[in-house]
C-alpha positions in Angstrom: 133.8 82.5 87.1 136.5 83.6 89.2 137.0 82.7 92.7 136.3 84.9 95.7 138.3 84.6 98.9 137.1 86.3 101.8 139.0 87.0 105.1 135.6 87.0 107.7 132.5 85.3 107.7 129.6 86.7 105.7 125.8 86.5 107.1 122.9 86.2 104.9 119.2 87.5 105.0 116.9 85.7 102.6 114.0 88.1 101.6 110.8 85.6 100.3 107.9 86.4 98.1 104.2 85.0 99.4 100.6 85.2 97.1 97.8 84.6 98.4 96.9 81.2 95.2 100.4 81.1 94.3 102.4 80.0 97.1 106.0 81.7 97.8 109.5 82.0 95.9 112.7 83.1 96.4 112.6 87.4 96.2 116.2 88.3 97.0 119.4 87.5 98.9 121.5 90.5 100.9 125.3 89.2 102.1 126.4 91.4 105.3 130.0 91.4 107.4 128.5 92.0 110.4 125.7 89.6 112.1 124.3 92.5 114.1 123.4 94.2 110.7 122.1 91.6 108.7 119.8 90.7 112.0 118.8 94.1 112.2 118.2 94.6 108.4 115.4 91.6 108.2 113.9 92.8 111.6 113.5 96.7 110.4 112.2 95.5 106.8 109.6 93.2 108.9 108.9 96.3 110.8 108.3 99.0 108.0 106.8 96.1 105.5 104.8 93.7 107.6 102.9 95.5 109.8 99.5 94.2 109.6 97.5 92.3 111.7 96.9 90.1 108.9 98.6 88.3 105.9 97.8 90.2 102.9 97.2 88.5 99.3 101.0 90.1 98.4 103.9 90.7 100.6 107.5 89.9 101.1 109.3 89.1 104.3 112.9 89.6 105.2 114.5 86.3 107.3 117.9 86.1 108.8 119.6 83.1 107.5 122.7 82.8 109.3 126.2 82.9 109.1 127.5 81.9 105.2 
């Protein structure tokens, strides 16, 4: 594998999978270069996709992780 050097910091947003009987598990991972964007990625996802008053049996939620 080769190595990757970058020149800036890269922020992360961890998306996570939750069942309802089966627990939770990694979905997906999205790398941004800007911590405004990756912040406002997981808070319009949460938005559009987690909208309910209530946890579902299914969904997925977006979560910024931080700077990589």
């Amino acid at each position: 594998m080769a190595k990757v050097t970058l020149d800036r910091a890269l922020y992360k947003v961890v998306f996570t999978e939750y069942e309802r009987g089966w627990g939770q598990k990694h979905w997906d991972t999205e790398y941004y270069d800007n911590e405004a964007e990756a912040r406002k990625r997981a808070t319009d996802y949460n938005l559009e996709h987690n909208n309910l008053s209530y946890a579902p049996d299914w969904y997925v939620r977006a979560e910024y992780a931080g700077r990589v």
